[in-house]
N, C-alpha and C positions, 0 to 999 in steps of 0.2 A: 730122317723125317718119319714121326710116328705115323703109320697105316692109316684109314679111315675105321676098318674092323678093329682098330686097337684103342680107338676112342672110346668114352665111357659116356653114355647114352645122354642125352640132357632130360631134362625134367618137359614135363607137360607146360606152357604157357600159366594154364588154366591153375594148376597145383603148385605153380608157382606164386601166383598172385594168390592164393587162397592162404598159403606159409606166409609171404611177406608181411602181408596186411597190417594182421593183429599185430606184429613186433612193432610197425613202423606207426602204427596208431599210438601201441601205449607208449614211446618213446616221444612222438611228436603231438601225441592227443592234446595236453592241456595249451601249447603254442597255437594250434589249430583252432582250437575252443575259441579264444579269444580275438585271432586277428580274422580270420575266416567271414563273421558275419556282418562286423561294418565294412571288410573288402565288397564281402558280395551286395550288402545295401548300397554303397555305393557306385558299383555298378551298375545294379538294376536304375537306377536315378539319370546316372551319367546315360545309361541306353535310353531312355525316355527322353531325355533332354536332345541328344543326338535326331531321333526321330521325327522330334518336335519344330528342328532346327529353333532351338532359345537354350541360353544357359541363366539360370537366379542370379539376380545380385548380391547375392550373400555367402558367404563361405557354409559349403552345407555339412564340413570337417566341423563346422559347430553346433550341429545339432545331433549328438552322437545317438541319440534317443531314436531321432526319423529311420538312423543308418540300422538299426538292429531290426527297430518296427520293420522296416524294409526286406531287412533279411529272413524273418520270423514268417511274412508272411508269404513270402519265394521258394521258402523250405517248405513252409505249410501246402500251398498251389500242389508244386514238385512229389512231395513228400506222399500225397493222395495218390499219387498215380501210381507210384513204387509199392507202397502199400497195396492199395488196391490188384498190382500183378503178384503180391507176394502171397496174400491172404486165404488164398482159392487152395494154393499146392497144401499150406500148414493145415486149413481145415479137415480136408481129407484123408492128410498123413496123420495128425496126431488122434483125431476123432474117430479117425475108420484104421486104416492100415496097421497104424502101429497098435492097433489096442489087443490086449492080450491073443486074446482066444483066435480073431484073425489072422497077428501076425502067426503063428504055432501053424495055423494052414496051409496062410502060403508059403511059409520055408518049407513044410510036408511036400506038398504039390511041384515043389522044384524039382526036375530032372539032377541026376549026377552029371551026365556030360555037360561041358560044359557049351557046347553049340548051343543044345535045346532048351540048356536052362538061360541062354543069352535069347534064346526066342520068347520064351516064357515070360521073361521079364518083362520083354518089348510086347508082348500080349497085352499084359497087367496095366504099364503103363500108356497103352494104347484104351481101353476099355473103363481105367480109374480116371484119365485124365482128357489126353485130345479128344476120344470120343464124346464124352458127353459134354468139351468143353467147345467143341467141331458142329455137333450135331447143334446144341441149342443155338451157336453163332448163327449158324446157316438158318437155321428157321425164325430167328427176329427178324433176321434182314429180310428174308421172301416177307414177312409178314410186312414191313415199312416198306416195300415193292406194290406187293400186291392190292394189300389191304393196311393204309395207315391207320385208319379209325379204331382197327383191333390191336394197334402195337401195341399197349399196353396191358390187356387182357393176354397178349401173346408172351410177354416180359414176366407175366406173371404164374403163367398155365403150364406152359410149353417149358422150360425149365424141370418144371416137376417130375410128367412125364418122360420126359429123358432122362432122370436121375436115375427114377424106378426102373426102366428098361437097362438101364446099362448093370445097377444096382442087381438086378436079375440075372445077368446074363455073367456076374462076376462069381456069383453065389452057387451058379450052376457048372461052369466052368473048374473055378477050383474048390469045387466040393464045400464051403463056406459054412458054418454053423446057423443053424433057422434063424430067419427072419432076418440075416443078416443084411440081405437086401433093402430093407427097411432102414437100417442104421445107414447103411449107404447111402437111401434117396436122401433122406433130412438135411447128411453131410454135404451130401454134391450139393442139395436143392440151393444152400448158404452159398457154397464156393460160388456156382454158376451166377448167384443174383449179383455177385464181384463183377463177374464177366459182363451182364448187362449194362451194369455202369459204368465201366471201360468200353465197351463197344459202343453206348450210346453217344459218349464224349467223341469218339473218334468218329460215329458218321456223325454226327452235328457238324463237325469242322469241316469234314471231306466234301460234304453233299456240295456246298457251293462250289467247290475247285472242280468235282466229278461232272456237275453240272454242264461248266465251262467247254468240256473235251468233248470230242465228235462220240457222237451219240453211239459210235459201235464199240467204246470203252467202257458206256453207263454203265452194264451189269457184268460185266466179268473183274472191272475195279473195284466194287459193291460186294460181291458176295469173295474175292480174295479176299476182304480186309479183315471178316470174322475167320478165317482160314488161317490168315497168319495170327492174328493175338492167340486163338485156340494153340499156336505152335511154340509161342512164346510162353503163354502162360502154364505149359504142359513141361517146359523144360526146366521154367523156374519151379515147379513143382516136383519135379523130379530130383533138385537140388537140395529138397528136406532130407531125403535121404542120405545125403551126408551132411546132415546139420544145419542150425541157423545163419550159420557162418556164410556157407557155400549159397546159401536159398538169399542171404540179402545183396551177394556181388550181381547173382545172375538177376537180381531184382531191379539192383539200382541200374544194372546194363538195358537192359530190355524195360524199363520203364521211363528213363533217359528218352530212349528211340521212339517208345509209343508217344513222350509228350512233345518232344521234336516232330513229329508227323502232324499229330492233331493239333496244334499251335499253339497249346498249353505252353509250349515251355516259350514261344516267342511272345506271346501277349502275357508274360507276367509282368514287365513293367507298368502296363496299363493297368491291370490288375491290382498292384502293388498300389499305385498311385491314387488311384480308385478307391479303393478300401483304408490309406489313411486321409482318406477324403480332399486328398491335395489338389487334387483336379481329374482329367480324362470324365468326365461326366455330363449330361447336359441340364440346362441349368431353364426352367420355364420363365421366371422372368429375373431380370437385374435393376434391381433401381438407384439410381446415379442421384449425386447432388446436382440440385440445378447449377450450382456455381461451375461444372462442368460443359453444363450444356447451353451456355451465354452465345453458342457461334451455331454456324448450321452444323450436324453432325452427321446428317443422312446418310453419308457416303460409307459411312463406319456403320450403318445400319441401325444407331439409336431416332427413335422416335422423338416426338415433339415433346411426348410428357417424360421425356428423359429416362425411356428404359429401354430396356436390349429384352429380347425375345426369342425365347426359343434358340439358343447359340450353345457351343459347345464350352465350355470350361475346360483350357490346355492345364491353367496354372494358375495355380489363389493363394500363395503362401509367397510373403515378404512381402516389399515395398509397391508391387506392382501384382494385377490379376491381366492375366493372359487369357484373352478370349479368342476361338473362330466363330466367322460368322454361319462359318458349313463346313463338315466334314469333307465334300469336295472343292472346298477353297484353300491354297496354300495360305494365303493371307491371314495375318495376327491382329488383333487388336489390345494394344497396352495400355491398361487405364490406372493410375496411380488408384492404390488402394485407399487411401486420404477420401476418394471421391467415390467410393463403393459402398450405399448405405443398406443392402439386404440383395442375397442371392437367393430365390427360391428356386430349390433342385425339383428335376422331375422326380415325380411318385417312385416308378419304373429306374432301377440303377441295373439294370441286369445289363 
């Protein structure tokens, strides 16, 4: 029986998935191309319908068109958030770090051992990234605490400020060529306004659930959540450093998570639905042919002059429009589209 010391080390998790990837992409890429996005639109449909408790009367295998629209716009939803974690690390690295005269510095400024220069790094990427990606998190959110009316002077101010100070402090640190600082704050200034719109997506979602919790969780739930995107966003930015390859896995990882949290990734069906105007929207009035409304109808909520008001629209594509009459009512109402003579949507689709 061979030893355990006679075994020959395994690979990293991480640099293993980073090797397989590309081979199995361009091997399986164009099979993927194609079945990948009417699977996933047909998902995103089937999960809607699941939620809605209703299935359409029609074979939706026949409208290959909805299945892509569907997919197109689930990647698109998805696709902003991964981006949006990815975009902060490359501005910094390709605009500031990697540019001539800076990089030449800090290789200069590295120690030979190799402890100090493992410290040195974690300085660097302490001061380029989490810092000013930590510092701006943490003061929107006191500012949407303390004072909401200034969050958006705050989104836009405070940002800056922190760019220049870290931008400072990188310049000073390792000896950095004039005004380098300057190219600093403009780069960070771009990454961090990333950071704003990730962070603001995530408390809009959070706020009602943080709400819900006893009141001794409000703010220590509140100010960890810019805590951790700053730590997320800091590592996929640390991944430029060994290329675009490495910076899109930790991207699509970590940006996965963040729309799993913020419920971006569970309301893209309504989303979806929403946007190719198939329903999930509310509808100000419906007017019916009277040939429908010959019986009482009240109980279904249409009035006398045969219109529905103010209800939600589940579902308006095929033989039949699916109505509630309230988002807090299980109940549907099915009215054969035959008998549906104009729906006017509210102004407000948000």
């Amino acid at each position: 029986m061979q030893k355990w010391k006679d075994h020959p080390p395994r690979e990293d998790a991480i640099d293993v998935v980073l090797r397989a990837s590309p081979a199995f992409l361009q091997k399986h890429g164009p099979l993927l191309a194609k079945a990948l996005p009417p699977v996933i639109g047909f998902g995103i449909f089937l999960l809607y319908f699941y939620r809605n408790n209703f299935y359409p009367s029609f074979d939706l295998f026949q409208f290959s068109s909805l299945l892509l629209a569907a997919a197109c716009i689930g990647f698109a939803i998805a696709g902003g958030i991964i981006i949006t974690m990815m975009l902060p690390g490359a501005a910094i690295f390709h605009w500031f770090l990697n540019t001539e005269k800076v990089k030449e510095e800090l290789l200069y400024a590295l120690p030979y051992s190799d402890e100090a220069r493992s410290k040195t790094v974690w300085l660097l990427v302490v001061l380029a990234y989490f810092g000013p990606f930590c510092a701006a998190g943490l003061g929107i959110t006191t500012a949407l605490v303390i004072a909401p009316g200034l969050f958006l002077i705050t989104c836009l101010i405070w940002p800056a400020l922190v760019a220049l100070g870290f931008g400072i402090a990188l310049q000073i640190r390792f000896d950095l060529p004039r005004w380098s600082f300057f190219n600093y704050g403009y780069t960070s200034y771009i990454a961090q306004m990333f950071l704003v719109l990730l962070l603001s997506i995530v408390l809009r979602s959070s706020l009602p659930i943080v709400q819900n919790l006893d009141t001794f969780w409000h703010y220590p739930i509140l100010w960890a959540i810019p805590l951790v995107i700053a730590f997320m966003m800091a590592i996929c930015s640390m991944a430029h450093f060994a290329g675009w390859s490495a910076a899109l896995h930790f991207g699509i990882f970590f940006g996965f998570f963040v729309a799993a949290y913020s419920g971006v990734l569970t309301t893209i069906p309504e989303k979806t639905v929403k946007g190719l105007g198939l329903g999930a929207y509310e509808a100000e009035i419906i007017m019916l042919d009277p040939a429908f409304c010959d019986r009482d109808l009240s109980e279904l909520g249409i009035a006398e002059d045969c219109t529905l008001r103010n209800v939600h629209v589940v579902w308006s594509f095929g033989d039949a429009i699916l109505l509630r009459p309230s988002l807090d009512q299980p109940r549907h109402v099915r009215i054969p589209t035959e008998f549906v003579r104009s729906i006017v949507q509210s102004a407000d689709r948000g």
